[in-house]
GUTOR-202421 format. One record per residue (C-alpha): chain; y, z, x; residue number from 0. Coordinates in steps of 0.25 Angstrom, whole numbers, plus 2048, in hexadecimal, padded with zeros to 3 digits. Example, Ala and Ser with C-alpha at 12.3 -4.5 7.8 and 13.67 -1.06 7.14 Angstrom:
BEGIN
REC vodren  yy  zz  xx bator
REC      A 7EE 81F 831     0
REC      A 7FC 81D 837     1
This chain:
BEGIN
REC vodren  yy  zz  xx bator
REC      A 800 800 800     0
REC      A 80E 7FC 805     1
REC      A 814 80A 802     2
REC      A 822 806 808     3
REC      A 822 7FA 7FD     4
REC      A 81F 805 7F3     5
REC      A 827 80E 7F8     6
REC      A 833 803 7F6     7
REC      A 830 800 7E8     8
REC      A 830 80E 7E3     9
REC      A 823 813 7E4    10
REC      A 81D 808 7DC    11
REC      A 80E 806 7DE    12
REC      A 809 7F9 7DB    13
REC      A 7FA 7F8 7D3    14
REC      A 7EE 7EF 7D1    15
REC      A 7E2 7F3 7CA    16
REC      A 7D4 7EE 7CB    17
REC      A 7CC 7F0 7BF    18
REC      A 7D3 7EF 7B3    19
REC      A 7D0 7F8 7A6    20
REC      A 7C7 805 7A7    21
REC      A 7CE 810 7B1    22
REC      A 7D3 806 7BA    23
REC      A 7DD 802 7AD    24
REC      A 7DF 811 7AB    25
REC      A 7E3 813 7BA    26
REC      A 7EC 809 7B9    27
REC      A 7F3 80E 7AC    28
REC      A 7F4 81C 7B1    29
REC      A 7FA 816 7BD    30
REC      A 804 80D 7B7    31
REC      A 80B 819 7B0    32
REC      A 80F 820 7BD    33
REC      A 81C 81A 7C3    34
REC      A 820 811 7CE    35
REC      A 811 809 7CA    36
REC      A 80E 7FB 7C9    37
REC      A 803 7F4 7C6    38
REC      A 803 7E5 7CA    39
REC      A 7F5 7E1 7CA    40
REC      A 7E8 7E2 7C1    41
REC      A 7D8 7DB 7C5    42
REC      A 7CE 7DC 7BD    43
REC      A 7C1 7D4 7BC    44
REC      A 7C0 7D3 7AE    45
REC      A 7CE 7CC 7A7    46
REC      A 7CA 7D5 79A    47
REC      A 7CD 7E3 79F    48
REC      A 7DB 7DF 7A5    49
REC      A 7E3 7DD 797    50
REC      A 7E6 7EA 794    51
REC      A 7EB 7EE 7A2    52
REC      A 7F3 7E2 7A4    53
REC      A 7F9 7E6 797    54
REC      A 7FD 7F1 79C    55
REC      A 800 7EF 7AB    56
REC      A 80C 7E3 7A3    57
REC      A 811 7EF 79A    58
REC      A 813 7F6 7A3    59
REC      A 819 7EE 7AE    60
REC      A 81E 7E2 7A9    61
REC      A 814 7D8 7AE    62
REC      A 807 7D2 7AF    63
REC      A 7FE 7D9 7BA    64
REC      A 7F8 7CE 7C3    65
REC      A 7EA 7CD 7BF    66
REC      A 7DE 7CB 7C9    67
REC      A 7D0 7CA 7C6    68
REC      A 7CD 7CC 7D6    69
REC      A 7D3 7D8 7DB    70
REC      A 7D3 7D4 7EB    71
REC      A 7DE 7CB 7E6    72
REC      A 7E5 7D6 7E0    73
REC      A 7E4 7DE 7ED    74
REC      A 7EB 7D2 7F3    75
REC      A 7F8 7D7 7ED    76
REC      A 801 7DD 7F8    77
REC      A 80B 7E3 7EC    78
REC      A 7FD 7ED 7E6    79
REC      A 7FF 7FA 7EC    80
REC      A 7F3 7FE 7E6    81
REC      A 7E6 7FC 7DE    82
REC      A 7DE 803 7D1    83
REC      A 7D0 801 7D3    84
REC      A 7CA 803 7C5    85
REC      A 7BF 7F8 7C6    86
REC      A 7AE 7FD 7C5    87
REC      A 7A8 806 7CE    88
REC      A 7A2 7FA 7D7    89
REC      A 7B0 7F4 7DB    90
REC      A 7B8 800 7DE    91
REC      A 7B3 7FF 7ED    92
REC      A 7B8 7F3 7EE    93
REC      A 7C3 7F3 7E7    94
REC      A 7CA 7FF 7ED    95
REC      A 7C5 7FB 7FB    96
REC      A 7CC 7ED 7FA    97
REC      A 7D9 7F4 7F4    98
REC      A 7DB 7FD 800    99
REC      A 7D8 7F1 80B   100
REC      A 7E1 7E9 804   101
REC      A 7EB 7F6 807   102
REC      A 7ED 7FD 7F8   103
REC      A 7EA 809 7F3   104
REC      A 7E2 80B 7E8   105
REC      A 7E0 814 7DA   106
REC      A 7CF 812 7D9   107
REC      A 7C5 814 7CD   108
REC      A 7BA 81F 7D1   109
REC      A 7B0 81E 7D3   110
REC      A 7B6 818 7E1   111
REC      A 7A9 810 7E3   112
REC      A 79C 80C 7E0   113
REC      A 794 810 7EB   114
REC      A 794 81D 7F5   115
REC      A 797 813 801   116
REC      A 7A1 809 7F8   117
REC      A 7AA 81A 7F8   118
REC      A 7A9 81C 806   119
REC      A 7AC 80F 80B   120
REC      A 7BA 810 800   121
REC      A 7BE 81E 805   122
REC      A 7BD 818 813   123
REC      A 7C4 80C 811   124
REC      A 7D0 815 809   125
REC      A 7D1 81D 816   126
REC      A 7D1 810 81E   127
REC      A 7DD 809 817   128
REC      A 7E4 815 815   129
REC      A 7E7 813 805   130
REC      A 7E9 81C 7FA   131
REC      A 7DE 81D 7ED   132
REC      A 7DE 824 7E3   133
REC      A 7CF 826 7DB   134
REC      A 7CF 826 7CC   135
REC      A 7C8 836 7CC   136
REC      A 7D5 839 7C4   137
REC      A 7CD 847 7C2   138
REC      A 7D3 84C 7D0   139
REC      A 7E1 84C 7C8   140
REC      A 7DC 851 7BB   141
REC      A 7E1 861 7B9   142
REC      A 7D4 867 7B4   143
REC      A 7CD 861 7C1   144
REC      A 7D7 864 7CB   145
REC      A 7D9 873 7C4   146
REC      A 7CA 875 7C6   147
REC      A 7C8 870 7D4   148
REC      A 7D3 877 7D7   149
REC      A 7CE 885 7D3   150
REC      A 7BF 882 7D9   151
REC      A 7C6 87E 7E7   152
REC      A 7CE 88B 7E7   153
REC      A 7C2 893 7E4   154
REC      A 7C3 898 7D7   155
REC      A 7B3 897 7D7   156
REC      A 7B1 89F 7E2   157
REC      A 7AE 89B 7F1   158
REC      A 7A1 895 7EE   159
REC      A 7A0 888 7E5   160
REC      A 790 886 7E2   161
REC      A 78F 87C 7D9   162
REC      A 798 86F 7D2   163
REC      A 794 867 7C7   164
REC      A 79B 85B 7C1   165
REC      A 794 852 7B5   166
REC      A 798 847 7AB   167
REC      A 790 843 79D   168
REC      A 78C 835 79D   169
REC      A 78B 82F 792   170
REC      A 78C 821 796   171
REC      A 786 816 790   172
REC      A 787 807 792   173
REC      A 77C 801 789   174
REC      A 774 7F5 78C   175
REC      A 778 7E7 78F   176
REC      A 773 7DA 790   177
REC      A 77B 7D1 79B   178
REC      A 783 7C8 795   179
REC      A 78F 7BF 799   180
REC      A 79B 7C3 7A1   181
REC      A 7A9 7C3 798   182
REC      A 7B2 7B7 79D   183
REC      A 7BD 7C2 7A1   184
REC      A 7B4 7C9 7AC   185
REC      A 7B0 7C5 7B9   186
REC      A 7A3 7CB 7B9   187
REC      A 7A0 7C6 7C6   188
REC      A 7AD 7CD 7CD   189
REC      A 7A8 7DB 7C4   190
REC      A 79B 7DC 7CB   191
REC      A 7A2 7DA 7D9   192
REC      A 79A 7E1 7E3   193
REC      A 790 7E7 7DA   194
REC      A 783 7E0 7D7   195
REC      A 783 7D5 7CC   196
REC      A 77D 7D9 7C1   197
REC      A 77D 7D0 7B2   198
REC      A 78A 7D3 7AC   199
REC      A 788 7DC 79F   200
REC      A 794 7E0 796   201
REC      A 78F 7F0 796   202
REC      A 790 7F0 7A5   203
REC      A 79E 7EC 7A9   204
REC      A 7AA 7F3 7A6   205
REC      A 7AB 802 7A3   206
REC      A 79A 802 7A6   207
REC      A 79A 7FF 7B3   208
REC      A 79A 80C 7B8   209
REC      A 78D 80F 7B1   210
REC      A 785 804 7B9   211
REC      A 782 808 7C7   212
REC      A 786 7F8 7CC   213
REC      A 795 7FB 7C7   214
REC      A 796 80A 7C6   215
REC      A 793 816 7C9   216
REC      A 78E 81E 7BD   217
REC      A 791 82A 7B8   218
REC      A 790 832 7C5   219
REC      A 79B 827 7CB   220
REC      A 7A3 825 7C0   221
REC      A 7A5 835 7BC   222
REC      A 7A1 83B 7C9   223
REC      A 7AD 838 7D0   224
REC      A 7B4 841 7C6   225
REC      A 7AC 84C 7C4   226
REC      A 7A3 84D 7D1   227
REC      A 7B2 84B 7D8   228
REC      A 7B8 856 7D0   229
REC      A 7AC 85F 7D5   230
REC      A 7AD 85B 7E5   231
REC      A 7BB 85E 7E2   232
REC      A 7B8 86D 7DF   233
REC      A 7AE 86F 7EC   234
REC      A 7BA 869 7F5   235
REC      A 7C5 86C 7FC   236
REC      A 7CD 861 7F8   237
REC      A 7CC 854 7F2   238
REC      A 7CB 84D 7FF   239
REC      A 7C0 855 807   240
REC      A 7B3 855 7FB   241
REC      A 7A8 85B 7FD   242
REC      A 79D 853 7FE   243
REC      A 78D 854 7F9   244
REC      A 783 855 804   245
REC      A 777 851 7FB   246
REC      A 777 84B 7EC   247
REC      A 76B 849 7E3   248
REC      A 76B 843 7D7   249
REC      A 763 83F 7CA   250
REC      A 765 837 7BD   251
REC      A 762 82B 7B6   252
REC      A 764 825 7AA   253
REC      A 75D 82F 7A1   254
REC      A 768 82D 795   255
REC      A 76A 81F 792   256
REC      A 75E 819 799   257
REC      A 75E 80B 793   258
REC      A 76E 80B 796   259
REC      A 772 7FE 79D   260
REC      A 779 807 7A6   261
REC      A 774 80B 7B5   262
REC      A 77B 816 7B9   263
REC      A 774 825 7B6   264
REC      A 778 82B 7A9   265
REC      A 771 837 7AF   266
REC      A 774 83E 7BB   267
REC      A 774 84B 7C2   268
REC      A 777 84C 7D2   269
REC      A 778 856 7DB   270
REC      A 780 856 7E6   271
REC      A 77F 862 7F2   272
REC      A 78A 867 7FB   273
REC      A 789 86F 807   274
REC      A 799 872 80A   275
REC      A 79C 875 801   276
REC      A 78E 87C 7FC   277
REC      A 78D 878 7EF   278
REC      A 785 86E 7E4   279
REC      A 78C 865 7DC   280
REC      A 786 85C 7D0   281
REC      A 788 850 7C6   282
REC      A 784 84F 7B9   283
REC      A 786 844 7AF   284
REC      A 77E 841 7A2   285
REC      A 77F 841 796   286
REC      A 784 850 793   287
REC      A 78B 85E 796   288
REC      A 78A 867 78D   289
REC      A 796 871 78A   290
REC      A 79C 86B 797   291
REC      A 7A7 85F 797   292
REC      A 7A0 850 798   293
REC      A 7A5 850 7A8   294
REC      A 7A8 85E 7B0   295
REC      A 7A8 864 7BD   296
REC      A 7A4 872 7C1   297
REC      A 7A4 87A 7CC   298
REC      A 79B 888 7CD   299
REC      A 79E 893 7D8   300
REC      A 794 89C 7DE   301
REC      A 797 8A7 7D2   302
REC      A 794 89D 7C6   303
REC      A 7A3 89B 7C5   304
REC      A 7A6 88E 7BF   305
REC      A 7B2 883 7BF   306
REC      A 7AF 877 7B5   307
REC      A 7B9 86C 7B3   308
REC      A 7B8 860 7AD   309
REC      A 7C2 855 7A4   310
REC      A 7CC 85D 79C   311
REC      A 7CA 86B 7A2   312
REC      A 7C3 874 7AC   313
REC      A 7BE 883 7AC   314
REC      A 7BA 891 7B5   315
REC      A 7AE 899 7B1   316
REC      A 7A7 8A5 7B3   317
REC      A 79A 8A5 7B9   318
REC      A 795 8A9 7A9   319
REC      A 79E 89D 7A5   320
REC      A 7AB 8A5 79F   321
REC      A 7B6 89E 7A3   322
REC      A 7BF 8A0 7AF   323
REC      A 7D0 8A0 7B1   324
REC      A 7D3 893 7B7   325
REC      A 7DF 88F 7C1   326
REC      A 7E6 882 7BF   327
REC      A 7EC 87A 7CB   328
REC      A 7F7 873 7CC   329
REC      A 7F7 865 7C4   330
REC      A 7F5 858 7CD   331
REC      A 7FD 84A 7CB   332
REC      A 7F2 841 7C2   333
REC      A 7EA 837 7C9   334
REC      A 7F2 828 7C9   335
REC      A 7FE 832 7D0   336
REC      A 7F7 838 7D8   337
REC      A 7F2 829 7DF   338
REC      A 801 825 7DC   339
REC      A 807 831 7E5   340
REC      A 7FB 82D 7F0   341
REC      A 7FE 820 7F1   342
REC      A 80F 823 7F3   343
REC      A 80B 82D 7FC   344
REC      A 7FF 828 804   345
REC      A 7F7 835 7FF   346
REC      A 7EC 836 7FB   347
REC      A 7E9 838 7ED   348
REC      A 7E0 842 7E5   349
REC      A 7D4 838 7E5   350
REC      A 7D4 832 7F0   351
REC      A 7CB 829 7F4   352
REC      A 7C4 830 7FF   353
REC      A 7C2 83B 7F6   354
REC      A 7BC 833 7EC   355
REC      A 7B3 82C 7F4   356
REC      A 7AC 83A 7F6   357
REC      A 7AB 83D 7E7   358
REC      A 7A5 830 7E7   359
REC      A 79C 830 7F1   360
REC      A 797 83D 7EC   361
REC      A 796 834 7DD   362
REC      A 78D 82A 7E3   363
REC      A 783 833 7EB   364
REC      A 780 838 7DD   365
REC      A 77E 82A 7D9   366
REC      A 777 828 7E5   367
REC      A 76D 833 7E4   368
REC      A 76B 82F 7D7   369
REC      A 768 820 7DA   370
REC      A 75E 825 7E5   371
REC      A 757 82F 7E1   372
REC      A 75B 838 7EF   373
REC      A 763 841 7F3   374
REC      A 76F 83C 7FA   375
REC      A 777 844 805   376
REC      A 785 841 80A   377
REC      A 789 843 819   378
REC      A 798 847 818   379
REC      A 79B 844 825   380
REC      A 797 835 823   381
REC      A 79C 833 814   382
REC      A 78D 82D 812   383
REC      A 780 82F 80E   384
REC      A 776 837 818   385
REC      A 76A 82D 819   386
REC      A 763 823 811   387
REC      A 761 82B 804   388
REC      A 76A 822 7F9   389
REC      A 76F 818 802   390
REC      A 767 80D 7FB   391
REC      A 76F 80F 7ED   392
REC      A 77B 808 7E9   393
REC      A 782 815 7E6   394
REC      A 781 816 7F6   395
REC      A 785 807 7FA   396
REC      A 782 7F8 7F4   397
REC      A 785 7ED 7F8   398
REC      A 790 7E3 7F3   399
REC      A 78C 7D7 7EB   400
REC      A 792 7CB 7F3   401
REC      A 79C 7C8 7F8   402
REC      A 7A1 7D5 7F5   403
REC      A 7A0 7DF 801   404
REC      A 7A5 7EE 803   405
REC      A 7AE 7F0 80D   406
REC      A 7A9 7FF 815   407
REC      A 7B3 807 81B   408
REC      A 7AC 811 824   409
């Protein structure tokens, strides 16, 4: 980003978005309310989710955003500061690892990637280019979350955390298709990108993606990064320095809906073990939680102390389960500000994406574990795998469907 340039025209940080509709639309609406913001530029692969945003990109601006259907021509564009990534799980690699080479700084979709070496490879290549992102867990600015680490890091549970738990229902379900011919609006071929080709099939596209493991990620991916991110978030010190699982297990299937088209578990339960600190954490979806919220977090201390949070609220309890006093902390800016100010600045932001490539490194070795049937373990020191065991999954590494190739940033 040209900072002196922006710094001349009052602040004003000029956007394109990749991925038009779904959250990649949402960013950019929550963005366009926040001053000295522009957005110049929309891509999208299918013509028939554009409308609406350049709607109102023109209502809001005055003018036509430029249109591309290839974002590496968008990138070409010396006046965008910076990019919204809001495509499918399987593009966000490329996408944000093109944006950072081409010199922009970036506000991306979770999960970052598809894959455990697709994360690592994009945190390095931030690092390398020196550029600002910003990762779409918008819970790190969410009141009841930021309340409740905060009271957990201070120890409020006492000294010794023993156990966190974080879960999500899943009650997802695609229903069955036959394939079937690709609308004239989309470039099917373009959509697939680096994933494997598969027969197109209306149920598998947009908004379902994330439930087959060629495009997505699943329920551990897609929900995860929030809620197994909010709980490494309470065993840390900070939001940059995580701690990280030493071993993960994991079992599942689709035990729910097993004539579902889609791939992806609607069951889980994963286990992951830490030795600093000394503690187990686990990951939950299916298809209930009784007398507890549809998506939580808890953390339990060595005398059955309890902190639970989750969307809309968070709560203390006793040991026997009556509930504690809580202490607030101070509010946070929200998320889009937050990457605004980090991008002025050159600081960086509250999910960053070195940060987030942990919580999802830690997202996929569950996926992994489950994929393999073994047990994973995870050498910090080397940000990898510690021998052979889940290497041969696609949650681990894949390779690209030609001429697509993944640019690795060691």
């Amino acid at each position: 980003m040209n900072y002196n340039r922006v710094q001349g025209a009052n602040n004003r940080i000029v956007l394109g978005l990749i991925g038009c509709g779904g959250m990649g639309a949402a960013n950019m609406r929550n963005l366009m309310g926040k001053q000295g913001v522009e957005v110049a530029a929309l891509c999208d692969v299918d013509t028939s989710r554009m409308t609406g945003d350049i709607r109102d990109v023109e209502k809001k601006y005055g003018r036509k955003p430029e249109l591309f259907k290839d974002y590496r021509k968008m990138l070409e564009r010396k006046d965008i500061d910076a990019i919204i990534v809001g495509t499918p799980d399987h593009w966000h690699a490329l996408n944000l690892i093109h944006t950072v080479e081409a010199g922009k700084d970036s506000y991306c979709e979770k999960p970052i990637s598809h894959n455990f070496v697709e994360a690592r490879s994009m945190a390095n290549a931030v690092a390398y280019h020196k550029k600002i992102v910003q990762v779409g867990t918008w819970q790190r600015s969410g009141k009841e979350f930021t309340d409740a680490i905060s009271f957990v890091r201070a120890g409020k549970l006492g000294s010794k955390i023993v156990m966190a738990r974080a879960w999500r229902t899943d009650g997802s379900k695609v229903g069955n298709d036959r394939p079937s011919a690709v609308p004239a609006s989309l470039d099917y071929d373009m959509w697939i990108g680096p994933a494997k080709m598969v027969p197109y099939k209306s149920n598998h596209v947009h908004g379902n993606w994330r439930w087959f493991m060629n495009t997505g990620t699943g329920m551990t991916g897609d929900w995860g990064v929030h809620m197994l991110d909010i709980a490494l978030l309470g065993l840390s010190p900070n939001n940059e320095d995580l701690a990280m699982p030493t071993s993960v297990s994991a079992y599942g299937g689709k035990l729910a809906y097993p004539t579902d088209d889609r791939t992806a578990p609607d069951t889980v339960e994963a286990i992951f073990k830490f030795e600093n600190p000394d503690v187990v954490m686990t990951w939950s979806t299916g298809r209930d939680y009784a007398n507890r919220p549809d998506c939580g977090v808890e953390w339990v201390g060595a005398d059955g102390r309890c902190v639970r949070c989750w969307r809309g609220g968070w709560s203390v309890h006793e040991a026997n389960g009556e509930p504690m006093d809580k202490e607030e902390s101070p509010a946070v800016n929200d998320h889009w500000q937050n990457w605004l100010d980090g991008v002025r600045t050159r600081q960086q932001t509250r999910s960053s994406l070195a940060s987030m490539a942990k919580t999802t490194m830690v997202c996929h070795m569950a996926n992994i574990a489950y994929l393999s049937g073994e047990t994973v373990r995870f050498d910090r020191s080397k940000m990898d795998l510690v021998g052979k065991a889940g290497k041969n999954t696609t949650s681990y590494f894949r390779e690209y469907r030609k001429p697509y190739t993944l640019p690795i940033y060691k």
